[in-house]
C-alpha positions in Angstrom: 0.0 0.0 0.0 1.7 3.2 -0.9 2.3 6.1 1.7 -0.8 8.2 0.4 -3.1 5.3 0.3 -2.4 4.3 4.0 -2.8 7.8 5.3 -6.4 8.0 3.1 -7.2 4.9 4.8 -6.5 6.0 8.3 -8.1 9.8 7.6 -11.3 7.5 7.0 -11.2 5.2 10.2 -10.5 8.9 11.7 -13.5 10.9 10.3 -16.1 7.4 11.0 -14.5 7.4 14.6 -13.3 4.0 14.3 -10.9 3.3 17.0 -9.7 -0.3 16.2 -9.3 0.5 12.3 -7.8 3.6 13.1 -4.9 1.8 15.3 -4.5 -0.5 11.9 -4.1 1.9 9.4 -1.8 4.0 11.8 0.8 0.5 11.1 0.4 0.7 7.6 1.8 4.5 7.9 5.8 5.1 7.0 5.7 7.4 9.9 2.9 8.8 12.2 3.3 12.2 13.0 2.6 13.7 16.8 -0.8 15.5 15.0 -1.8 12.1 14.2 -0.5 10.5 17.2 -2.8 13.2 19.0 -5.8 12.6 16.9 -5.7 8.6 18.1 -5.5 9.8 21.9 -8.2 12.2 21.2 -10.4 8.9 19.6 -9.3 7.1 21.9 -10.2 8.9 25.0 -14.0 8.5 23.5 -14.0 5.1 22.6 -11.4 3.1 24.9 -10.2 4.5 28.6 -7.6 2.0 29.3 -6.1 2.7 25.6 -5.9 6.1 26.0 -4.3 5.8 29.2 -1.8 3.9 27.4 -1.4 6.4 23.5 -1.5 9.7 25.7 1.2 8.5 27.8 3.1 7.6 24.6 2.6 11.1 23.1 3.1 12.9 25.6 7.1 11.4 25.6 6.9 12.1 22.1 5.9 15.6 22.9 8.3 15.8 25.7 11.1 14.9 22.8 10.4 16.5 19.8 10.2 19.7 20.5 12.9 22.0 21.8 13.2 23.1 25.1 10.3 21.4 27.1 10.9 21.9 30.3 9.0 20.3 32.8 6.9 22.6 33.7 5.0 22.4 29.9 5.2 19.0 30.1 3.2 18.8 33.7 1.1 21.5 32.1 0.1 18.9 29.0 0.2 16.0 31.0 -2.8 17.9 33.4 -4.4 18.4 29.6 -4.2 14.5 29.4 -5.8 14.0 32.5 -8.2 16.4 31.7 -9.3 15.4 28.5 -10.1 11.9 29.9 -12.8 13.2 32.1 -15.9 14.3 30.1 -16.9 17.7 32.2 -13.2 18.7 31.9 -12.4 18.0 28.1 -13.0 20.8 27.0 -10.5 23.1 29.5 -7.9 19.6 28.6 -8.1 20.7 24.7 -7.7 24.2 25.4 -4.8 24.2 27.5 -3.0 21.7 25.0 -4.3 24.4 22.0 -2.5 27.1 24.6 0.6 25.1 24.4 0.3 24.8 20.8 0.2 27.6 20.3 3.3 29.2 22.3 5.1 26.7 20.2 3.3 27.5 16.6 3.1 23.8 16.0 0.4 24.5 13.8 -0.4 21.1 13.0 -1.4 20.3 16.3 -3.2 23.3 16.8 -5.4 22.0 13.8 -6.4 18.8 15.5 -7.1 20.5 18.4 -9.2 23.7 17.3 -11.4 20.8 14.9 -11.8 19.0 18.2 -13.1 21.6 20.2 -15.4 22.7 17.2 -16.9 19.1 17.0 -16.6 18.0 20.8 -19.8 17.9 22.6 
């Protein structure tokens, strides 16, 4: 399956809110970025607890790594946004502070996920 094909097939498990298809197309992908990393929390923390426990863990390292300069106050600051997001009466303030966040950095890409989540979140 070539590169585009695989991302079209997990952009679809994405937009039908398919966790499980999602997770399979994301192993077909040459590389999955920290945007779509996010996006699989975010589905996750809707459709599966104990695997989101589990992915947002995961991206917050990869958050913690990639970027330059995270000290450990930003990452306490996105792991609260984690914890957050989990429960359903504080998602919304979790998505906003990790938009915040975002934002300072200009990692635009994950501002993306995050504004469409907060548009479509209940």
């Amino acid at each position: 399956m070539s590169a585009g094909a695989a991302h079209a097939a997990f952009r679809r498990a994405l937009d039908r809110r398919h966790l499980a298809q999602a997770l399979a197309a994301a192993h077909d992908l040459p590389v999955v970025s920290l945007a779509d990393a996010l996006e699989l929390v975010l589905l996750a923390a809707d459709r599966d607890p104990p695997t989101y426990d589990r992915a947002a863990a995961r991206w917050l390292a990869r958050y913690s790594l990639e970027h330059r300069n995270v000290d450990l106050t930003e990452t306490g600051l996105a792991h609260a946004a984690l914890t957050a997001i989990r429960n359903t009466t504080r998602r919304r303030a979790g998505l906003l502070l990790l938009l915040a966040l975002a934002k300072q950095r200009k990692t635009r890409d994950l501002a993306t996920v995050l504004e469409r989540e907060l548009r479509t979140s209940r």
